[in-house]
C-alpha positions in Angstrom: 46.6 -37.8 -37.2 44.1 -40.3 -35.7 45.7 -40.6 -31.8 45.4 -36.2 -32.5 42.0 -36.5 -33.2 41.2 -39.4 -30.5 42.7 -37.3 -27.6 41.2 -34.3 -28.8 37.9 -36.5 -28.4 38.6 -37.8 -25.1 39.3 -34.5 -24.0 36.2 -32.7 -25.6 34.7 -35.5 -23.3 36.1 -35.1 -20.0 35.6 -31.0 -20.2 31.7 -31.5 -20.6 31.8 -32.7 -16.9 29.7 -30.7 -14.5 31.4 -28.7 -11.7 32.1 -30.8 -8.0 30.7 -29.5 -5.4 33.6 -28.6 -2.4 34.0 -31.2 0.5 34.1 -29.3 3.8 37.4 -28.5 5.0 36.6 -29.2 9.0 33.5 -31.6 10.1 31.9 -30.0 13.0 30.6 -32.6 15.6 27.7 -30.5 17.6 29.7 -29.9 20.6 29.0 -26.4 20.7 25.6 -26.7 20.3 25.8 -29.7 23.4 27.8 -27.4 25.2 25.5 -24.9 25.2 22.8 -26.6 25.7 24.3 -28.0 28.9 25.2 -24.2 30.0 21.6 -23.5 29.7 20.0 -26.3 31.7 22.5 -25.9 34.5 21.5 -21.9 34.5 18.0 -22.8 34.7 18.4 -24.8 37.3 20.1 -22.0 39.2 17.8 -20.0 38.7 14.8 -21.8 39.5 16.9 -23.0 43.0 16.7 -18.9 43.2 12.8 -18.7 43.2 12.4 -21.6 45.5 14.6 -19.8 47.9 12.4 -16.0 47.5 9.0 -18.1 47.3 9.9 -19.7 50.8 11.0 -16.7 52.1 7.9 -15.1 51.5 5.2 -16.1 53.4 2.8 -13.3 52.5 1.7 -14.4 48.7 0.7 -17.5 47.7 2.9 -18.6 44.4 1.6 -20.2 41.4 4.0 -21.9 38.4 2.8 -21.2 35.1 3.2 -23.2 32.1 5.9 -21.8 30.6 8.2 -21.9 33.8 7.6 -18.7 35.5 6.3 -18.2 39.1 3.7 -15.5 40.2 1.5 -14.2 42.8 -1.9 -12.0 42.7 -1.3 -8.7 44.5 -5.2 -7.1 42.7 -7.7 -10.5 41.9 -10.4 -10.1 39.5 -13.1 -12.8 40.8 -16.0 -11.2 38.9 -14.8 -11.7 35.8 -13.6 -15.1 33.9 -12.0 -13.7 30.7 -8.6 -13.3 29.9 -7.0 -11.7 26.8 -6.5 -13.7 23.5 -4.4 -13.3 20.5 -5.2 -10.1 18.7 -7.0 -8.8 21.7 -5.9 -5.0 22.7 -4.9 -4.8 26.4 -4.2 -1.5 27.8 -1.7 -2.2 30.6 1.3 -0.8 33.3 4.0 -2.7 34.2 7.8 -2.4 36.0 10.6 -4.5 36.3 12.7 -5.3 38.7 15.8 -7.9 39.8 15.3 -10.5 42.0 16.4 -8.3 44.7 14.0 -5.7 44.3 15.9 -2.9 42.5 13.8 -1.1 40.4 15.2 -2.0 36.5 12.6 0.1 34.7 9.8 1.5 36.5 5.8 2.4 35.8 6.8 5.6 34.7 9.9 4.9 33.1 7.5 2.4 30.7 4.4 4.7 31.0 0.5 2.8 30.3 0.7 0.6 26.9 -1.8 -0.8 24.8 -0.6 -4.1 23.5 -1.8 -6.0 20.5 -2.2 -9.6 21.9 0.7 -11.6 20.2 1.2 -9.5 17.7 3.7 -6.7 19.1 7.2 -7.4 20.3 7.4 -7.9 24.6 10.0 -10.2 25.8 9.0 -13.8 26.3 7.6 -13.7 29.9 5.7 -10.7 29.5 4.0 -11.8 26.3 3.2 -15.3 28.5 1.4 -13.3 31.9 -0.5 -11.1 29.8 -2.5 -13.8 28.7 -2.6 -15.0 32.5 -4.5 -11.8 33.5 -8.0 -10.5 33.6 -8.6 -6.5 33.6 -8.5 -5.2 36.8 -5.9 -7.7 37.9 -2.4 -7.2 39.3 0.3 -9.6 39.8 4.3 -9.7 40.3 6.0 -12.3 38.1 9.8 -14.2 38.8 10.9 -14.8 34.9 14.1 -17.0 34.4 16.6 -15.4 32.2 15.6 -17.4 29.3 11.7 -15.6 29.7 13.6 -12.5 30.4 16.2 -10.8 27.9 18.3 -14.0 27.7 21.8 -14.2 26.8 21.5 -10.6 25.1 19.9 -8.3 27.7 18.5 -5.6 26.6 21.5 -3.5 25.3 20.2 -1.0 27.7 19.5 -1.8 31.8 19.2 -5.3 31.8 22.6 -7.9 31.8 22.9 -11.0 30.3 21.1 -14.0 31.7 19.6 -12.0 34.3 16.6 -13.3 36.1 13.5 -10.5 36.1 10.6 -9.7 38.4 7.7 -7.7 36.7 4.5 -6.9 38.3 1.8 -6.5 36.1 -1.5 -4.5 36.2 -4.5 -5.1 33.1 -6.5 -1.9 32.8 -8.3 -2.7 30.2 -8.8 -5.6 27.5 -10.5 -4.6 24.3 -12.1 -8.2 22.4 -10.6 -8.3 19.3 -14.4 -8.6 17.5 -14.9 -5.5 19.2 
């Protein structure tokens, strides 16, 4: 009757034991993620061999690299004014875009004039960039690596996967945000 009631103990015991968590079945070892990574720096690098090719073709404009890794010329200058939109600014703009061959993707009226709440409205990458670039009365066209573009999505619509843009860009009109 005692060895009953000792294992009964023992086992009352090892039940109140908290559950194990479950080990994972397959360690992953980042090589996706490397791999992509890798797939991404050598497309870059394609691309930006691209725009040195179209920027020394084109002797007309005078190129300048941005910050974020685009490339862009002013085809309307604004030297009277020295402001440029800001975050929560409203900016009242036209733009079109275009392949790197000069097919028309979407056009002005395609996109028809926007107003644009400075950083707070959804534009794709490159776009959201230049606008803060521009003064009002300004023009300018825009090269945008895939990765400033759409990316590795497109836009479900016109524009591929990884597809490298050109946008020119017109600010009608930027409205302060304390305004």
């Amino acid at each position: 009757m005692k060895n009953i009631a000792l294992i009964l103990f023992l086992l009352a015991i090892a039940s109140c034991k908290g559950p194990e968590p479950r080990r994972a079945v397959k360690k992953s070892s980042g090589n996706i993620i490397k791999e992509s990574v890798a797939r991404n720096k050598r497309l870059l690098k394609e691309e930006e061999k691209l725009f040195k090719e179209i920027i020394e073709k084109d002797t007309i404009h005078k190129y300048i690299h941005s910050d974020v890794g685009s490339w862009y010329y002013y085809t309307d200058k604004n030297n009277e004014s020295s402001y440029t939109a800001k975050p929560k600014d409203l900016v009242t703009m036209t733009y079109t875009i275009l392949n790197v061959n000069n097919d028309t993707i979407y056009s002005y009226k395609e996109i028809d004039t926007i107003n644009y709440k400075v950083d707070l409205q959804e534009l794709f990458p490159g776009l959201r960039h230049s606008v803060k670039l521009l003064k009002e009365n300004e023009t300018a066209t825009f090269l945008y690596p895939s990765s400033l573009g759409y990316g590795y999505h497109g836009d479900n619509k016109k524009i591929g996967i990884n597809l490298p843009l050109k946008a020119t860009i017109s600010i009608l009109k930027i409205k302060k945000e304390n305004q």
